[in-house]
Wavefront OBJ file of the C-alpha trace (Angstrom):
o trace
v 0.000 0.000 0.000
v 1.098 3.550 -0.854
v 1.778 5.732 1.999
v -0.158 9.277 2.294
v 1.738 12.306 0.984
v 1.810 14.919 3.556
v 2.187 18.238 2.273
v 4.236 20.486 4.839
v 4.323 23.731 3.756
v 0.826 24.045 5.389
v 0.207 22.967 8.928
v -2.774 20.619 9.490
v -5.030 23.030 10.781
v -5.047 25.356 8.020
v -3.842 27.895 8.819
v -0.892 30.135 7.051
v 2.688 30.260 7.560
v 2.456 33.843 8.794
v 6.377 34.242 9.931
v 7.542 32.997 6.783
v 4.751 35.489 5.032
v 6.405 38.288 7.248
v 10.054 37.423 6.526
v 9.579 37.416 2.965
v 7.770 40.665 2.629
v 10.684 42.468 5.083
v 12.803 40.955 2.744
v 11.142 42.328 -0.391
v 10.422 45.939 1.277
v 13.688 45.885 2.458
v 15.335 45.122 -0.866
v 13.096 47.322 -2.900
v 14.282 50.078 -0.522
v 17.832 49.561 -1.232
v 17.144 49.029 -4.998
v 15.417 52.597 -4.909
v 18.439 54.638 -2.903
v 20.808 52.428 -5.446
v 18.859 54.331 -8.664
v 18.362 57.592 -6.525
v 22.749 57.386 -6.078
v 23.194 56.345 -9.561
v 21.303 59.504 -10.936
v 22.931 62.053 -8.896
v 26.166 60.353 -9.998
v 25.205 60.677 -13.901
v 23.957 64.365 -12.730
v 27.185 65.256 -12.097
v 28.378 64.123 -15.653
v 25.655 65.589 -17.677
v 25.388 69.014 -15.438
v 27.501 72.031 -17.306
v 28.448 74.202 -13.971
v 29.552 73.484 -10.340
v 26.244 74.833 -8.981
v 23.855 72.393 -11.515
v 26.471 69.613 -10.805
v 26.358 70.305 -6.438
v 22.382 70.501 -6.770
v 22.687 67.127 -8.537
v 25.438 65.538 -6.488
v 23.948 66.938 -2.655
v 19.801 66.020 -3.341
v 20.051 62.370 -5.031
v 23.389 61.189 -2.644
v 21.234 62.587 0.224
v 17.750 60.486 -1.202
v 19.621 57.770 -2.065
v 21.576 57.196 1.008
v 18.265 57.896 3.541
v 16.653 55.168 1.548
v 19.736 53.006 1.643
v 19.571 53.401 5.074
v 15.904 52.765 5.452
v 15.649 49.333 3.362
v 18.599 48.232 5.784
v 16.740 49.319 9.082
v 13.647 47.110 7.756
v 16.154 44.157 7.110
v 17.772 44.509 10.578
v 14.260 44.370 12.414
v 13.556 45.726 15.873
v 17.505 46.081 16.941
v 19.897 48.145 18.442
v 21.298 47.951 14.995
v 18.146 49.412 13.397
v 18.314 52.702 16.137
v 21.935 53.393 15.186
v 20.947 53.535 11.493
v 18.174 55.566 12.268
v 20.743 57.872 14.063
v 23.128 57.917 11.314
v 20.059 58.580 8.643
v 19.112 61.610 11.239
v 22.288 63.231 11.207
v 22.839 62.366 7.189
v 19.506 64.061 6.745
v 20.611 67.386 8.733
v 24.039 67.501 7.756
v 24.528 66.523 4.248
v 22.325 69.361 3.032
v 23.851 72.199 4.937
v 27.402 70.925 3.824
v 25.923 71.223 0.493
v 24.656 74.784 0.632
v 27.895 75.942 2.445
v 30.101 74.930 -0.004
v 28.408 76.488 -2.761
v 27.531 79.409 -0.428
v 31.743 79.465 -0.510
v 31.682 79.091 -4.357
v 29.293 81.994 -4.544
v 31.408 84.330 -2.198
v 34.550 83.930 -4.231
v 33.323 84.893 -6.950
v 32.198 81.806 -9.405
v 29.251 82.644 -11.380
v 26.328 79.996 -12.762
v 26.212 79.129 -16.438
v 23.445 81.385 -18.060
v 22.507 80.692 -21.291
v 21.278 77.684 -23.812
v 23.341 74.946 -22.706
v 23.521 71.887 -24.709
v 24.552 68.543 -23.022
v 27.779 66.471 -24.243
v 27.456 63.121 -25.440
v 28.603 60.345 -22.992
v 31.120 59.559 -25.608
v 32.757 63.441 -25.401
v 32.654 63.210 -21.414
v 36.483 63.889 -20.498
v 37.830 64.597 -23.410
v 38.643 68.355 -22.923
v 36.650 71.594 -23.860
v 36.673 73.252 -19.994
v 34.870 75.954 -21.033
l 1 2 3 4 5 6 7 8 9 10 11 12 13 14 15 16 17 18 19 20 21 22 23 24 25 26 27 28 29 30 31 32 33 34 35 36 37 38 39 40 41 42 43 44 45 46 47 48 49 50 51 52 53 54 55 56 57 58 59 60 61 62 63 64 65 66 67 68 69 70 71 72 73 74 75 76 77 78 79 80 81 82 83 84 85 86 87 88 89 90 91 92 93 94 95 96 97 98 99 100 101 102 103 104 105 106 107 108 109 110 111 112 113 114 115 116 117 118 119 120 121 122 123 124 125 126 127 128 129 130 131 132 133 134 135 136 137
């Protein structure tokens, strides 16, 4: 005689695997978080390239690092759960948060004061291919 198959996955009574439902959407929230801070990083850094003075290029580099790296920091407090761990990256994301965007407005404040003026104008974009290659102006 064949002996019954006896499916484990789901207890007897019925009822759902709710921890493993929980780890798997901390996993996926906490990995979608870190995907989105990855993209928000990856513009800024592409900002930078494409941008044609130091003020478009600061704008681009200080906003997206400081997005990117809150929700870096976010998708790895989910992951890390209710920790000491997940206060100190809280505290790092609050002082990130405060301080990266004043550093960012006093150094171009400092620009500013000595003198270096925006790009007015039409401004056409180089190609990625001319990136590097000279032309300063």
């Amino acid at each position: 005689m064949a002996e019954p198959v006896i499916d484990t996955a789901v207890p007897a009574s019925g009822a759902l695997p709710w921890i493993e439902i929980l780890e798997w959407g901390q996993a996926l929230l906490s990995g979608g978080l870190i995907l989105t801070g990855t993209f928000f990083v990856l513009a800024g850094a592409i900002g930078v390239l494409r941008m044609p003075d130091f003020f478009t290029r600061i704008h681009a580099a200080g906003m997206t690092d400081t997005m990117g790296a809150e929700f870096i920091l976010l998708g790895l407090v989910v992951q890390a759960g209710f920790t000491q761990l997940s206060l100190k990256l809280l505290l790092v994301a609050f002082f990130l948060f405060v301080t990266s965007p004043t550093a960012t407005h006093a150094i171009a404040h400092a620009a500013h004061l000595s003198g270096l003026k925006p790009r007015l104008g039409r401004y056409q974009a180089p190609d990625l291919e001319d990136i590097g290659k000279g032309d300063r102006s």
